[in-house]
C-alpha positions, 0 to 999 in steps of 0.5 A, a space after each residue: 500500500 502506497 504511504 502519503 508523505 508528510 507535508 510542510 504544516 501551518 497551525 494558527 494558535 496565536 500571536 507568538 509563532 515559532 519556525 520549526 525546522 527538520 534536519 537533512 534527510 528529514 521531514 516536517 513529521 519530525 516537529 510535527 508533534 512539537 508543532 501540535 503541541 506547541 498550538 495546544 498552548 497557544 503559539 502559531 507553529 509553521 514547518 516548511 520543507 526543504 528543497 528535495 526533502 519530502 521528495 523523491 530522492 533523486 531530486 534531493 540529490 541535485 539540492 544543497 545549502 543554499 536551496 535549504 537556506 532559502 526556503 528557512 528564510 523564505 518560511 521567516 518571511 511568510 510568518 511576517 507577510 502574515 503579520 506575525 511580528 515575534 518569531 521564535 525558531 526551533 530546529 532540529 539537526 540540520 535545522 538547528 544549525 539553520 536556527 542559529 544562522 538565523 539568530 544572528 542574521 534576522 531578529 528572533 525572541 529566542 532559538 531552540 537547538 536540537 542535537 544540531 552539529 558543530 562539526 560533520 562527519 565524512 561525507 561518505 557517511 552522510 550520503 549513507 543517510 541519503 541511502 537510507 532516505 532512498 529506501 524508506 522513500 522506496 517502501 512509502 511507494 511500494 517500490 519491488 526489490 529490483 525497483 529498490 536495487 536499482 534506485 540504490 545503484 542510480 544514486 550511488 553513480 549520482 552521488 551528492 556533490 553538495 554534501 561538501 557545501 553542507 560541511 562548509 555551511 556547519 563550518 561557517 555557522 560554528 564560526 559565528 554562534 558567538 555573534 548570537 544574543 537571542 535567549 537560547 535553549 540547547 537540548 542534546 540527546 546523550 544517546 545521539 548516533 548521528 553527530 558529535 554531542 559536545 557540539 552541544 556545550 559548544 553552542 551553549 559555551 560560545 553564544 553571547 545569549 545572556 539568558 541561556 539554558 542547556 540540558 540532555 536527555 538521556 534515553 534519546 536518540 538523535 532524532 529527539 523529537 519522535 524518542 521517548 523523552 519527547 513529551 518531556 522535551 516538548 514541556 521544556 520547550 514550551 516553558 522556555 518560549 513561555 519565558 521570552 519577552 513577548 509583547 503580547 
């Protein structure tokens, strides 16, 4: 049976909103229950998808940086054509790393990073992860085997040159998190597979945020927001934005 894939979400709760942001490879189902939760208690939460993500993988190969970045800002912008004139950004992953470029490049009331990265592994090991989105992308479209070994064999001849620029792009952000003076939450999944954890302490360290918090979660994965401490995440998350200084 072919499975719907998620698309990028709006749900109106009030006059705070807050940017929710996915990682590489990921989708807006990853904060789709943050998103949720967050409208229950009052905030207008928005999830786009980058470019090729929550595609075919085909088009996710022939993306990069600056096609991503372009939709975060172009999902900033949209927030306030519609009036929203307070923003808050949490992301996760990859989206964390955007959430702080976003923090010291446009006015933000606070920044949420989740398990984002300060450094990158081999790139080798990062197209593994686009082999992975392929043949989860393959089961949602009931792809046969042989569909499946061929879509593996066509992207491995492909490749993803722009997975260079990705480093360069988490290169860039680490050289700059100390430009950022938003209030800022780190959260860090201590079981964290994916990306070194002490990039955590490292965003907590170099930020310039006077208001600043961080904390680990010890029976969470990378993809934090779907482990079994998300409940408690969301919680956190919430009582942060609920300490900014809103003006309404």
């Amino acid at each position: 049976m072919k499975i719907s894939l998620p698309k990028p979400f709006f749900f109106e709760g009030g006059s705070r909103a807050v940017l929710l942001l996915h990682g590489f490879t990921g989708n807006s189902a990853d904060v789709h229950m943050l998103g949720r939760f967050l409208q229950k208690n009052g905030y207008t939460t928005m999830a786009p998808h980058y470019k090729g993500h929550g595609t075919s993988p085909e088009e996710l190969i022939h993306t990069g940086p600056a096609d991503w970045w372009a939709d975060v800002q172009h999902a900033y912008q949209s927030l306030q054509e519609q009036g929203y004139e307070e923003i808050a950004v949490a992301g996760l992953s990859l989206g964390g790393v955007f959430s702080l470029k976003l923090g010291y490049t446009a006015p933000l009331k606070g920044i949420v990073t989740m398990c984002a990265p300060m450094s990158m592994r081999t790139t080798e090991k990062m197209f593994e992860g686009v082999l992975k989105y392929a043949y989860d992308f393959g089961r949602a479209h009931a792809y046969t085997e042989d569909e499946q070994k061929a879509l593996q064999q066509h992207l491995k001849e492909q490749g993803m040159p722009s997975l260079q620029e990705l480093r360069q792009l988490i290169i860039q952000v680490r050289e700059q998190v100390d430009e950022i003076y938003a209030p800022i939450f780190v959260a860090q999944a201590s079981k964290d597979e994916v990306i070194d954890i002490h990039s955590a302490q490292y965003i907590y360290d170099t930020v310039e945020s006077n208001d600043k918090t961080i904390k680990w979660y010890e029976n969470s994965g990378h993809v934090i927001t779907l482990d079994q401490e998300r409940k408690e995440l969301q919680q956190d998350i919430l009582d942060f934005l609920n300490t900014l200084d809103w003006s309404k």
